[in-house]
MIROKOL-529227 format. One line per field, with one value per residue: y, z, x of N, C-alpha, C in turn. Coordinates in nm, 3 decimals. Atoms other than C-alpha are relative to their C-alpha. Layout:
BEGIN
n.v = c(Y_...);
n.w = c(Z_...);
n.u = c(X_...);
ca.v = c(Y_...);
ca.w = c(Z_...);
ca.u = c(X_...);
c.v = c(Y_...);
c.w = c(Z_...);
c.u = c(X_...);
This chain:
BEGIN
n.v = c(0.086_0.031_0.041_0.027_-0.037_0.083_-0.046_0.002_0.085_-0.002_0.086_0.032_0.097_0.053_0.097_-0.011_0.005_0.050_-0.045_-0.048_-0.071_0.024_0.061_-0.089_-0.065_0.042_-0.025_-0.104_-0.061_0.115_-0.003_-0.131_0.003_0.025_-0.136_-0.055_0.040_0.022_-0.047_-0.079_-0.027_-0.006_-0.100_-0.056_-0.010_0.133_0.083_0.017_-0.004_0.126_0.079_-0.018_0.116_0.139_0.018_-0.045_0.125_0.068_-0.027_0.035_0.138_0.068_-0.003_0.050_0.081_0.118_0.184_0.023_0.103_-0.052_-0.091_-0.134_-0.016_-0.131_-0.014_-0.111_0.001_-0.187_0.030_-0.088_-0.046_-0.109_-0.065_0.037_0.113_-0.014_0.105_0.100_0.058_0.110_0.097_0.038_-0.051_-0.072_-0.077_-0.120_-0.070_-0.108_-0.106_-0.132_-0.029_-0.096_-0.106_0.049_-0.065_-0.100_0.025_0.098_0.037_0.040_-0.037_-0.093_0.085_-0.071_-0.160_-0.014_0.064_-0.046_-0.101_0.015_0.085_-0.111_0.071_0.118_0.084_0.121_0.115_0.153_0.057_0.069_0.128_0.128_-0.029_-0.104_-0.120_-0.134_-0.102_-0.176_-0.051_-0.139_-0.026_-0.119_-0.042_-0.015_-0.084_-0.142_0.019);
n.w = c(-0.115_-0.067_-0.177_-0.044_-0.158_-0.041_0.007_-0.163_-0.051_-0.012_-0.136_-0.076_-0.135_-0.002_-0.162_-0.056_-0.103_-0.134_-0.043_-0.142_-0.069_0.031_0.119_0.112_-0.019_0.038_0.186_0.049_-0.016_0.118_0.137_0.011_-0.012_0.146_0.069_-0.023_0.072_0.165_0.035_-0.052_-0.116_-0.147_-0.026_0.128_-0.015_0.023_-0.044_-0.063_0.026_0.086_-0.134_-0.066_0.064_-0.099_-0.165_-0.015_0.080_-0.091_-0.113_0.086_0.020_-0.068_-0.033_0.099_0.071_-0.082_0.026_-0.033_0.040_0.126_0.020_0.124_0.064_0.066_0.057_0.052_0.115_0.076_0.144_-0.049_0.188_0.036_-0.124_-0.109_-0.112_-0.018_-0.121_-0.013_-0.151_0.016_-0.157_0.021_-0.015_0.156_-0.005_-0.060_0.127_-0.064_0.060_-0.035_-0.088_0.036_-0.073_-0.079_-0.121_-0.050_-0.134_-0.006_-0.008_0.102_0.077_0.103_0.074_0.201_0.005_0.030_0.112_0.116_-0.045_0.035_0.110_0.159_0.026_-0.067_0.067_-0.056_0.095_-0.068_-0.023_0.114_-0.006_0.004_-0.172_-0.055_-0.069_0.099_-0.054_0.018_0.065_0.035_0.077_-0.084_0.084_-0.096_-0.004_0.082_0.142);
n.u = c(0.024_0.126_0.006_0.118_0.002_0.075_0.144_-0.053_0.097_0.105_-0.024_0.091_0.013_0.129_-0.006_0.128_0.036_0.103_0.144_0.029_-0.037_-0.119_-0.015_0.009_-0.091_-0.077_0.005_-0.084_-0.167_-0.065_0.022_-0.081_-0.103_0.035_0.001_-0.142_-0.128_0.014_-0.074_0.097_-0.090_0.102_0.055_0.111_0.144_0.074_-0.004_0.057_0.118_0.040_-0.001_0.109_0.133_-0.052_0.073_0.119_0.057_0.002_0.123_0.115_-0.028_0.044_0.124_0.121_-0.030_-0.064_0.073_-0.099_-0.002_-0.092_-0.085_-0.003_-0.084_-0.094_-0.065_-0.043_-0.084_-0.113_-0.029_-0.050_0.010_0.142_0.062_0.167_-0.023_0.190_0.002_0.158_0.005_0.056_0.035_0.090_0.112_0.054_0.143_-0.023_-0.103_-0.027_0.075_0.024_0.114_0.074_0.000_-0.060_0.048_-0.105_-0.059_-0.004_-0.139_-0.016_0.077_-0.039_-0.107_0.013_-0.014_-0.158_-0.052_0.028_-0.134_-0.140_-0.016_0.038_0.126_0.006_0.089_0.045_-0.008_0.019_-0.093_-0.056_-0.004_0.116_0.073_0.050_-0.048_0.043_-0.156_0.042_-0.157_-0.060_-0.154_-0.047_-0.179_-0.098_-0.121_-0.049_-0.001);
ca.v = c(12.734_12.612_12.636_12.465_12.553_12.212_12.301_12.392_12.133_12.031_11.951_11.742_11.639_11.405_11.235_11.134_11.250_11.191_11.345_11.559_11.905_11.793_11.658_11.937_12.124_11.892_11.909_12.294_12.269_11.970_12.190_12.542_12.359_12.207_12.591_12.696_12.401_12.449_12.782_12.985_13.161_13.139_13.482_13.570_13.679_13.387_13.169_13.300_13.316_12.923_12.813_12.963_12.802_12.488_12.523_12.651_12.358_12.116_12.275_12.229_11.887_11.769_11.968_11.898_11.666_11.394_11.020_10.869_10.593_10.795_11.008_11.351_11.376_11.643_11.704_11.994_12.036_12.363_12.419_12.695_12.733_12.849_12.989_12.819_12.609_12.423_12.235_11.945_11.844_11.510_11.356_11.122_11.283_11.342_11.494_11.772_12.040_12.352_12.632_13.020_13.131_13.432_13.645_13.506_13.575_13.884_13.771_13.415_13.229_13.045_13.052_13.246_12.983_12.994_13.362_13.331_13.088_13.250_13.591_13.421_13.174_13.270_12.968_12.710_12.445_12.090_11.758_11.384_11.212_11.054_10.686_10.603_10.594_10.820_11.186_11.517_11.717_12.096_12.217_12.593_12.723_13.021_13.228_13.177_13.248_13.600_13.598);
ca.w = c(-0.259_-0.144_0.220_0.344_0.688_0.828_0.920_1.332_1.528_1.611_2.003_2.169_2.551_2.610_2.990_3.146_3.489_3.829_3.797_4.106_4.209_4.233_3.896_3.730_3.949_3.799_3.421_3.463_3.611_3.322_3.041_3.214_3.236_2.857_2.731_2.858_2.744_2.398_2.363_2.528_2.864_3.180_3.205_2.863_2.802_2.584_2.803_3.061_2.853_2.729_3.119_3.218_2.942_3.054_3.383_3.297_3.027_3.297_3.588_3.394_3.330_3.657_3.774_3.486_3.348_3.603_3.587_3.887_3.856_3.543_3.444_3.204_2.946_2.833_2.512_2.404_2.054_1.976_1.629_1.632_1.184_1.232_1.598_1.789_2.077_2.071_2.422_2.441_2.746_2.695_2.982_2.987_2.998_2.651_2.806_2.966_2.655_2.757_2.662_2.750_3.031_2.918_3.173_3.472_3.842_3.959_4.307_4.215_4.244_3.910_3.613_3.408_3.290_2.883_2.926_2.997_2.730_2.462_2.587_2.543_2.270_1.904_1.847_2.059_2.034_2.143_1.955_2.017_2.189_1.941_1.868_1.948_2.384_2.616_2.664_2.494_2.414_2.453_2.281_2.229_2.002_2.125_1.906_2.124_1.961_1.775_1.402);
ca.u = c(-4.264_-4.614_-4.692_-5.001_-5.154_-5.339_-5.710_-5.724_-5.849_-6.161_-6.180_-6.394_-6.545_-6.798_-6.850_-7.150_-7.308_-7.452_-7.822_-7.742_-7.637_-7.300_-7.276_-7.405_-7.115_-6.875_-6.972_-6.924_-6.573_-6.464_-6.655_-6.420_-6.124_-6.156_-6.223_-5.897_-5.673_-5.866_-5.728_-6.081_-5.865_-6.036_-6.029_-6.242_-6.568_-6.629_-6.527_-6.699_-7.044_-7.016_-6.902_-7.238_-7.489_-7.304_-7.394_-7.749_-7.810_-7.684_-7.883_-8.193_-8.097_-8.090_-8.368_-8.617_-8.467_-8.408_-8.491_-8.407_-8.132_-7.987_-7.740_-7.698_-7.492_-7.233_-7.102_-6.852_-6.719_-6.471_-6.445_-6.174_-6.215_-6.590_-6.544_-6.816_-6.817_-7.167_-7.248_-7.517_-7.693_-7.868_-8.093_-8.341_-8.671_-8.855_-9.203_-9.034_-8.917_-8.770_-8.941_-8.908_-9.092_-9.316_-9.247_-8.985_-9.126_-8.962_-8.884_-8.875_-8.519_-8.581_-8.691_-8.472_-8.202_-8.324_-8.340_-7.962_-7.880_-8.085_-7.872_-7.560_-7.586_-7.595_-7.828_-7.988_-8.237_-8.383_-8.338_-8.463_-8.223_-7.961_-7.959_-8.308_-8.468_-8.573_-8.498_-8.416_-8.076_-8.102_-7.780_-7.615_-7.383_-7.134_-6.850_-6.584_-6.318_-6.183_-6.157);
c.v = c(0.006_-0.023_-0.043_-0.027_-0.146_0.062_0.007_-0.150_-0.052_-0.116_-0.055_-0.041_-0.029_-0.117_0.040_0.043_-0.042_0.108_0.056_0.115_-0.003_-0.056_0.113_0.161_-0.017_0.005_0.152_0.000_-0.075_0.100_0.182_-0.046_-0.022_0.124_0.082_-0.054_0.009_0.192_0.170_0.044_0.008_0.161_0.094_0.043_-0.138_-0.130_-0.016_-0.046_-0.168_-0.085_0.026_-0.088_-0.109_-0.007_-0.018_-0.111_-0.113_-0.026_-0.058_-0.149_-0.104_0.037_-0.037_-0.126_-0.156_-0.141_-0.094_-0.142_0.045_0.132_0.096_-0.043_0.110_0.007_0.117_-0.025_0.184_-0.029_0.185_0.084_0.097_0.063_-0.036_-0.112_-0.048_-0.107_-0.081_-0.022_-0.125_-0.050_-0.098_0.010_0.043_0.093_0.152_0.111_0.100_0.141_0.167_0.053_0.182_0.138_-0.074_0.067_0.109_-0.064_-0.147_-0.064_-0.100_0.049_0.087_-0.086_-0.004_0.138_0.044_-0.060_0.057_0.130_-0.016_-0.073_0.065_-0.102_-0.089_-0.075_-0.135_-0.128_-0.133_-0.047_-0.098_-0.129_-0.082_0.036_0.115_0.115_0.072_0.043_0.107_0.013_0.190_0.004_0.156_0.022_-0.021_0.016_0.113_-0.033_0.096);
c.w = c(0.037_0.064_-0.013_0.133_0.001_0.096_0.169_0.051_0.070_0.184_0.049_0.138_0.005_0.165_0.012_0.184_0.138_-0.062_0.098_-0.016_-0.021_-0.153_-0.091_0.030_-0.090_-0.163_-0.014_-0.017_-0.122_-0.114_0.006_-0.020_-0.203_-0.063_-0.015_-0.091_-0.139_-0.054_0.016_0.143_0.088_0.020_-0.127_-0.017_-0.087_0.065_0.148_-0.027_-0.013_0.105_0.066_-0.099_0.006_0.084_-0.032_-0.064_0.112_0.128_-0.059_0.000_0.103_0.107_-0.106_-0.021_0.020_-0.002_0.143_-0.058_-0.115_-0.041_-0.075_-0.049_-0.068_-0.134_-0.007_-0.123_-0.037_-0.092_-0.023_-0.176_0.025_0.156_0.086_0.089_0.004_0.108_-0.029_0.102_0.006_0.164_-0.090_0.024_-0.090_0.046_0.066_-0.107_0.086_-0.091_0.090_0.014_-0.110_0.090_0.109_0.088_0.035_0.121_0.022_0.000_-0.134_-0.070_-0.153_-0.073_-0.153_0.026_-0.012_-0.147_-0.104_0.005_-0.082_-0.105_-0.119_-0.063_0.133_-0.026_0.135_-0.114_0.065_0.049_-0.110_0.007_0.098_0.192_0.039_-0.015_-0.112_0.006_-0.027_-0.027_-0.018_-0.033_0.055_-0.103_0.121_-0.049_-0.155_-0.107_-0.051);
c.u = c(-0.148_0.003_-0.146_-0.003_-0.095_-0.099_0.068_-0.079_-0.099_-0.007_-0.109_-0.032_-0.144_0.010_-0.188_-0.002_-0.058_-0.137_-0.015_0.068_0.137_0.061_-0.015_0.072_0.104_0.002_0.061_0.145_0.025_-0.010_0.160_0.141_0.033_0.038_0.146_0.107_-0.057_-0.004_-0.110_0.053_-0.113_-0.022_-0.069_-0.141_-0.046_-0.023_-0.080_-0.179_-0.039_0.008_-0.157_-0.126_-0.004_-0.062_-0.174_-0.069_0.030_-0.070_-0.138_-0.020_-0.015_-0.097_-0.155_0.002_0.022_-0.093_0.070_0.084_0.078_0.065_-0.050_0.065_0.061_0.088_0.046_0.051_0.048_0.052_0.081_-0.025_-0.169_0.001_-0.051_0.060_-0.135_0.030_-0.129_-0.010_-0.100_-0.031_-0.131_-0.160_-0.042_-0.116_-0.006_0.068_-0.017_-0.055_0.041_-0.078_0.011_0.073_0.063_-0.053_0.092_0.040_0.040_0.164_0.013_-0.087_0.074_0.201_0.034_0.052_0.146_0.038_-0.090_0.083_0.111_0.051_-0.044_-0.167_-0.029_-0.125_-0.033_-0.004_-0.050_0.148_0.069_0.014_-0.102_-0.038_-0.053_0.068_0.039_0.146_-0.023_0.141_-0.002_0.116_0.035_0.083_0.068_0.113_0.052_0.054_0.075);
């Protein structure tokens, strides 16, 4: 008898934002709830590490990143065969790249957002925005789930 297992499957969420505070509340909760029903438990460490570079790539987004008049954008893809969860955060602002501050102010209240997401992500990066206009996607990939 030959059994064959069908590959896991490959989940995706993709919504766009408000450019505000609240928006880049709402991407977290969408990307924590997501993590859960895709099989990352709310109460995990992965799930807590990939809800926070979310946030932190989103924060960024609509503090750097902001245009007014236009949204962010959020992708997630969980790929449960290689592990990873990689998030994108697409805005429209190309002249702003994110870079890792040298040295974060000690007493300062920002500043240390990369610092997290390089931390918690296995990779991360910056790309032109896909299919051509303005703006930049800063993406991170995460293991999230146990092998």
């Amino acid at each position: 008898m030959n059994v064959t297992q069908s590959p896991p499957t490959v989940h995706q969420f993709s919504m766009r934002f408000s450019s505000t505070p609240r928006g880049a509340r709402l991407a977290r909760r969408m990307c924590e709830h997501c993590l859960d029903s895709w099989g990352v438990p709310y109460d995990s460490d992965a799930h807590d590490a990939v809800t926070l570079v979310a946030a932190e790539l989103s924060a960024n987004a609509v503090r750097h990143g902001h245009v007014s008049g236009r949204d962010f954008h959020v992708r997630l893809t969980a790929d449960p065969a290689a592990r990873t969860v990689r998030i994108e955060v697409t805005d429209t602002r190309d002249e702003r790249l994110p870079q890792l501050p040298a040295t974060p102010p000690e007493d300062g209240e920002s500043g240390r957002g990369l610092l997290l997401v390089a931390a918690l992500a296995d990779r991360w990066g910056c790309s032109p925005r896909a299919g051509g206009g303005p703006g930049k996607t800063v993406w991170a990939e995460c293991t999230a789930y146990s092998g």
